[in-house]
ROMARLUM-701814 format. One record per residue (C-alpha): residue number from 1; residue in three letters; y, x, z. Coordinates in steps of 0.2 Angstrom, whole numbers, always signed. Layout:
! ROMARLUM-701814
  num  residu      v      u      w
  NUM     ALA      Y      X      Z
...
//
This chain:
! ROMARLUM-701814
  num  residu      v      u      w
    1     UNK   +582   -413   +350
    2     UNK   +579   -424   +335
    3     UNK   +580   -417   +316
    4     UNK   +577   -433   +310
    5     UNK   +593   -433   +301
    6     UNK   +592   -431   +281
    7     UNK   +574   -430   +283
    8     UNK   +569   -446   +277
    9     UNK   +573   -441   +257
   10     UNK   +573   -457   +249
   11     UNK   +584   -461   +234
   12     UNK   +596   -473   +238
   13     UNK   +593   -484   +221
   14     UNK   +600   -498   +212
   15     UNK   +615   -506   +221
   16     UNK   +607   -522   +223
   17     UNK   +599   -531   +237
   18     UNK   +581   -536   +228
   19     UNK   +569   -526   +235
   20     UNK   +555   -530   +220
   21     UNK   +568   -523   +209
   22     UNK   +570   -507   +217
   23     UNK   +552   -502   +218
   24     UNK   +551   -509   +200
   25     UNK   +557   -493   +191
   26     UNK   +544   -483   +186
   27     UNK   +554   -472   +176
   28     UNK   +562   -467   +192
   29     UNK   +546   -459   +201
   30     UNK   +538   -466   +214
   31     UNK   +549   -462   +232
   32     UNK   +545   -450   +244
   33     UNK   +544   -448   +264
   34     UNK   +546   -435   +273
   35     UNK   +541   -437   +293
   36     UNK   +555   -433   +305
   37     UNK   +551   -419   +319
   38     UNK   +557   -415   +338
   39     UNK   +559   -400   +345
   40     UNK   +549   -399   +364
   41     UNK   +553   -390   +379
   42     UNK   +541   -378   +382
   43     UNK   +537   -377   +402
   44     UNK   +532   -358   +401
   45     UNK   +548   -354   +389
   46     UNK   +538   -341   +381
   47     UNK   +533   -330   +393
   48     UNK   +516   -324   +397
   49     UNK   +513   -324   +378
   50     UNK   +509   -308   +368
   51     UNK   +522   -299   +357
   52     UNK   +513   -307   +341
   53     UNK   +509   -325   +346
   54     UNK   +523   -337   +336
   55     UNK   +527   -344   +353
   56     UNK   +532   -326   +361
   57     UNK   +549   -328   +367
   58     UNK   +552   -346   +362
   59     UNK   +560   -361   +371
   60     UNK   +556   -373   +361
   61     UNK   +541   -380   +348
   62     UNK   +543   -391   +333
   63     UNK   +531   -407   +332
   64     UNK   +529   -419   +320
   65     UNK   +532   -437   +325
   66     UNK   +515   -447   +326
   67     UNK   +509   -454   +309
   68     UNK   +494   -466   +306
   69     UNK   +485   -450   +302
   70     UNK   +486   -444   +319
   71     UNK   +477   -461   +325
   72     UNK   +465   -459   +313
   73     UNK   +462   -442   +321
   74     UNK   +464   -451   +339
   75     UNK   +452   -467   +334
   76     UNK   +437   -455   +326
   77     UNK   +421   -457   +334
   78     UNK   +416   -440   +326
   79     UNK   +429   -430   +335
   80     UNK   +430   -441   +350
   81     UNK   +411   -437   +353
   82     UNK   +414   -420   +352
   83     UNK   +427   -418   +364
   84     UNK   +440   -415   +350
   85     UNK   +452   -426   +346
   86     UNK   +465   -421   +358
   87     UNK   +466   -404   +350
   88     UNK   +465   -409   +331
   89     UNK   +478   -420   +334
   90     UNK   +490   -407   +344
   91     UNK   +486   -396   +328
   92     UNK   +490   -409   +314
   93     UNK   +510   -413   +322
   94     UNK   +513   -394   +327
   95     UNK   +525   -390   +311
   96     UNK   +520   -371   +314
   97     UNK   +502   -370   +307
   98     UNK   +501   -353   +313
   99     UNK   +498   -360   +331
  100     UNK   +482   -361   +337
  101     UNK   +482   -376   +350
  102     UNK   +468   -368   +359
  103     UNK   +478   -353   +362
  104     UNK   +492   -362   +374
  105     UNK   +495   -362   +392
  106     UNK   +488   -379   +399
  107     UNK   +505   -385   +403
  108     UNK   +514   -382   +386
  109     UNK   +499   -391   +379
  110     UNK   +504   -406   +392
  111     UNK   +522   -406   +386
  112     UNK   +516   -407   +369
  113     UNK   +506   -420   +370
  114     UNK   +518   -431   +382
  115     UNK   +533   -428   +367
  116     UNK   +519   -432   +353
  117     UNK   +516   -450   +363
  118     UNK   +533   -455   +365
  119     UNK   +537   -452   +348
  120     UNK   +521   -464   +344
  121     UNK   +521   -479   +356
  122     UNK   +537   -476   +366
  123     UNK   +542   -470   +381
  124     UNK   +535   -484   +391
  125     UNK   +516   -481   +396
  126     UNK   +507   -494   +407
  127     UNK   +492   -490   +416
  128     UNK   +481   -495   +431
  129     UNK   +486   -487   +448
  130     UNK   +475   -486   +465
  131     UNK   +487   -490   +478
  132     UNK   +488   -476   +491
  133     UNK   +489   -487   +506
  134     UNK   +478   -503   +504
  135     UNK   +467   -496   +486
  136     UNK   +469   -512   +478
  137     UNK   +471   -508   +457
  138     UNK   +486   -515   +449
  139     UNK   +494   -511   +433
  140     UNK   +511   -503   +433
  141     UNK   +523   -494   +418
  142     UNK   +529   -479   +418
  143     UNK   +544   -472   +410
  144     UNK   +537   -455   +402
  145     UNK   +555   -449   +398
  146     UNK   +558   -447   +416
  147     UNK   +546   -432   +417
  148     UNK   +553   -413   +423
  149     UNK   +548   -398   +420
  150     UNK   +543   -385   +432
  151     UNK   +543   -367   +425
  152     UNK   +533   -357   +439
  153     UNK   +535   -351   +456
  154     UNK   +546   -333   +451
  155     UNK   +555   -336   +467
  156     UNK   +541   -340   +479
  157     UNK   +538   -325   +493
  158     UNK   +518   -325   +492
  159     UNK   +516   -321   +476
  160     UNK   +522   -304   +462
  161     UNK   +521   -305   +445
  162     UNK   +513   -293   +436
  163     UNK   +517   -285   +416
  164     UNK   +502   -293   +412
  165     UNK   +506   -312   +414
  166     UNK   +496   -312   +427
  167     UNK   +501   -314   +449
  168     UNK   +497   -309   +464
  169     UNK   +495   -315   +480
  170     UNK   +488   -311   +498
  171     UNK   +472   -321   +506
  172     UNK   +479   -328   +524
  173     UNK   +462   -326   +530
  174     UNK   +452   -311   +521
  175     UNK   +470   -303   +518
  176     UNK   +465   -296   +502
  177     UNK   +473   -297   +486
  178     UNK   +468   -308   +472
  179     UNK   +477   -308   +455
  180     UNK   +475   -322   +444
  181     UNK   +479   -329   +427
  182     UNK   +486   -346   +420
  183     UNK   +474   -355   +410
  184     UNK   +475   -359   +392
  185     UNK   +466   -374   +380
  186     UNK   +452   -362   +375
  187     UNK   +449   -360   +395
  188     UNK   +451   -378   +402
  189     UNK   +440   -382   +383
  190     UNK   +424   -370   +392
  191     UNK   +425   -378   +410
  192     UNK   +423   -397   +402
  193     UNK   +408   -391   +392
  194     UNK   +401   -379   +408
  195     UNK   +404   -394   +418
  196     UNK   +398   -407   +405
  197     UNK   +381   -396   +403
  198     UNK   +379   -396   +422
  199     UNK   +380   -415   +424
  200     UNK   +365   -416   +410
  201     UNK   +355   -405   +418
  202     UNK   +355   -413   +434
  203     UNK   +364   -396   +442
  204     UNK   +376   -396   +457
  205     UNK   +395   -401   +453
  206     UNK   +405   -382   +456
  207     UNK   +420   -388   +445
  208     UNK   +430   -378   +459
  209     UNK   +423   -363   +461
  210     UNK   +419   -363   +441
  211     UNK   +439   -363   +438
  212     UNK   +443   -349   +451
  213     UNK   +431   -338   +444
  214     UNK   +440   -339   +427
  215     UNK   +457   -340   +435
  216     UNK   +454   -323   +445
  217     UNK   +456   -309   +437
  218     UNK   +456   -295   +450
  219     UNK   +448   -294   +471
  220     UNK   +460   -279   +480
  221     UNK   +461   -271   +462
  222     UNK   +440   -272   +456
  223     UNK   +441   -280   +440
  224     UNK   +422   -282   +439
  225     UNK   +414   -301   +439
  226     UNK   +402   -294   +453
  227     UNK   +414   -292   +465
  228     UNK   +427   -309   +460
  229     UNK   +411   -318   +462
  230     UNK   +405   -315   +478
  231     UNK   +425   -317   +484
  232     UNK   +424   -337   +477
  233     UNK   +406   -339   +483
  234     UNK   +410   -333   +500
  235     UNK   +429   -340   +500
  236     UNK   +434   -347   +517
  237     UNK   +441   -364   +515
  238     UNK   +457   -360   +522
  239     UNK   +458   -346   +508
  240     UNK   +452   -357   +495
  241     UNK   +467   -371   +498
  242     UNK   +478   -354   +497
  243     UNK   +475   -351   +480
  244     UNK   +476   -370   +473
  245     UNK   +493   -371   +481
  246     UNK   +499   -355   +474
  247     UNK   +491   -358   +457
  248     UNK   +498   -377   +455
  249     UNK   +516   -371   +460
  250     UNK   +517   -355   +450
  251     UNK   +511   -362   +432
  252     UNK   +523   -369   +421
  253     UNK   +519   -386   +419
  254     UNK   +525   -404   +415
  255     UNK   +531   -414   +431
  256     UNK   +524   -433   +428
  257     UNK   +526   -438   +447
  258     UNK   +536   -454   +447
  259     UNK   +541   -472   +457
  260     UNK   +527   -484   +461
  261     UNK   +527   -500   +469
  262     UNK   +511   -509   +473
  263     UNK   +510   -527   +469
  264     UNK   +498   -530   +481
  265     UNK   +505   -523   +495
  266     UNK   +523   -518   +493
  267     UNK   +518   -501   +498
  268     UNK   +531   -489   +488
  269     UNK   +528   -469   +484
  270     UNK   +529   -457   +473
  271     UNK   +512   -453   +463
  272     UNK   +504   -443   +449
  273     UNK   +506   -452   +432
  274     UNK   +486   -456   +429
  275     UNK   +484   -449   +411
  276     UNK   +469   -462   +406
  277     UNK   +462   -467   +390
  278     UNK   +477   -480   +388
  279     UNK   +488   -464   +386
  280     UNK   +482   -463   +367
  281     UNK   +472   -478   +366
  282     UNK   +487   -493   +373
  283     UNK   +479   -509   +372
//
């Protein structure tokens, strides 16, 4: 829903077409702008939040549309190099400065960021795309506003929400019960570094069994990292495609699956919007 309406505050001046002539009055001050702002529909409506975070019960954020401040932000080498561009620019269009951007759910960070881009360079985002069915690369646009929102599984069978924003589900194979949580910036923020630190020390890849560590929070009602541990590092496969399943359709998050048509091969499905660098960085 767009405020931009009255938000522009410039005086109307002289009567007359010149534009010299209407910058030419100093007396009158020099004009002022005022940026226009959206509100966003948050996938996770407020829930899950504590009682004192500014988002706790709300529907909606208000951003900022994109200014060339937020690409300076998106073009420094500083803040790209350190992995935090993305976040500083979330924080400079959220009108609410008591938001801490690390402090929300991934998906309400991913709508967000989707809103903040359109508002910037448009709905229309063109990217490559592997084709599915002969793997040939082609490039393809996307229309971002034809996104949905998926707010959580409440109604699937498997799985019981619990007071604390967290759910539970049973194992098909070990038939215990694991409750987990959704992640938030600060968590998907540790797993890139954990993961980043692993690839400079020549260490094993364990991006997987990394996130479900974090992700669980109880094993049959044990709490302690001992037991969640040895669940993960023993996790039958079968158990382990359980939980990704559950977890992808039970968090609130920002559908981007859409139409695609291979050039190369006419092949036509329905895939994931790749979110590459061309996302913030178009050519």
């Amino acid at each position: 829903m767009s405020r931009n309406k009255d938000r522009l505050g410039l005086d109307e001046g002289p009567s007359h077409s010149d534009p010299v002539a209407a910058f030419a009055d100093v007396g009158r001050g020099p004009l002022t702008f005022s940026t226009p702002t959206e509100f966003v529909e948050l996938p996770t409506g407020g829930r899950f939040y504590p009682e004192n975070h500014p988002l706790f019960g709300q529907q909606t954020v208000e951003i900022k549309h994109m200014t060339a401040r937020e690409e300076d932000i998106l073009s420094s080498k500083t803040l790209l190099k350190k992995g935090l561009a993305l976040d500083r620019f979330m924080q400079s269009v959220l009108v609410n400065n008591n938001i801490n951007v690390q402090d929300l759910y991934v998906g309400d960070r991913n709508a967000i960021l989707i809103a903040a881009r359109i508002t910037g360079y448009g709905e229309e985002y063109t990217t490559q795309v592997v084709c599915p069915s002969c793997y040939q690369t082609s490039k393809y646009t996307f229309n971002l506003e034809e996104k949905s929102t998926n707010k959580g599984g409440d109604e699937l069978e498997n799985i019981t929400w619990t007071q604390n924003a967290t759910f539970v589900t049973k194992l098909p194979a070990l038939g215990v019960d694991v409750e987990m949580r959704l992640l938030t910036g600060k968590d998907e923020s540790y797993l890139t570094k954990m993961s980043q630190n692993k690839k400079k020390g020549n260490l094993a890849e364990t991006s997987l069994t990394d996130q479900l560590k974090m992700t669980i929070v109880s094993v049959n009602g044990r709490t302690d990292q001992a037991t969640i541990n040895s669940l993960v590092n023993n996790l039958p496969a079968k158990d382990s495609r359980h939980l990704r399943t559950v977890y992808a359709q039970t968090t609130p998050n920002v559908d981007l699956k859409q139409h695609f048509e291979c050039s190369h091969c006419s092949h036509e499905a329905v895939v994931e919007v790749p979110l590459t660098a061309e996302f913030f960085w178009p050519k």
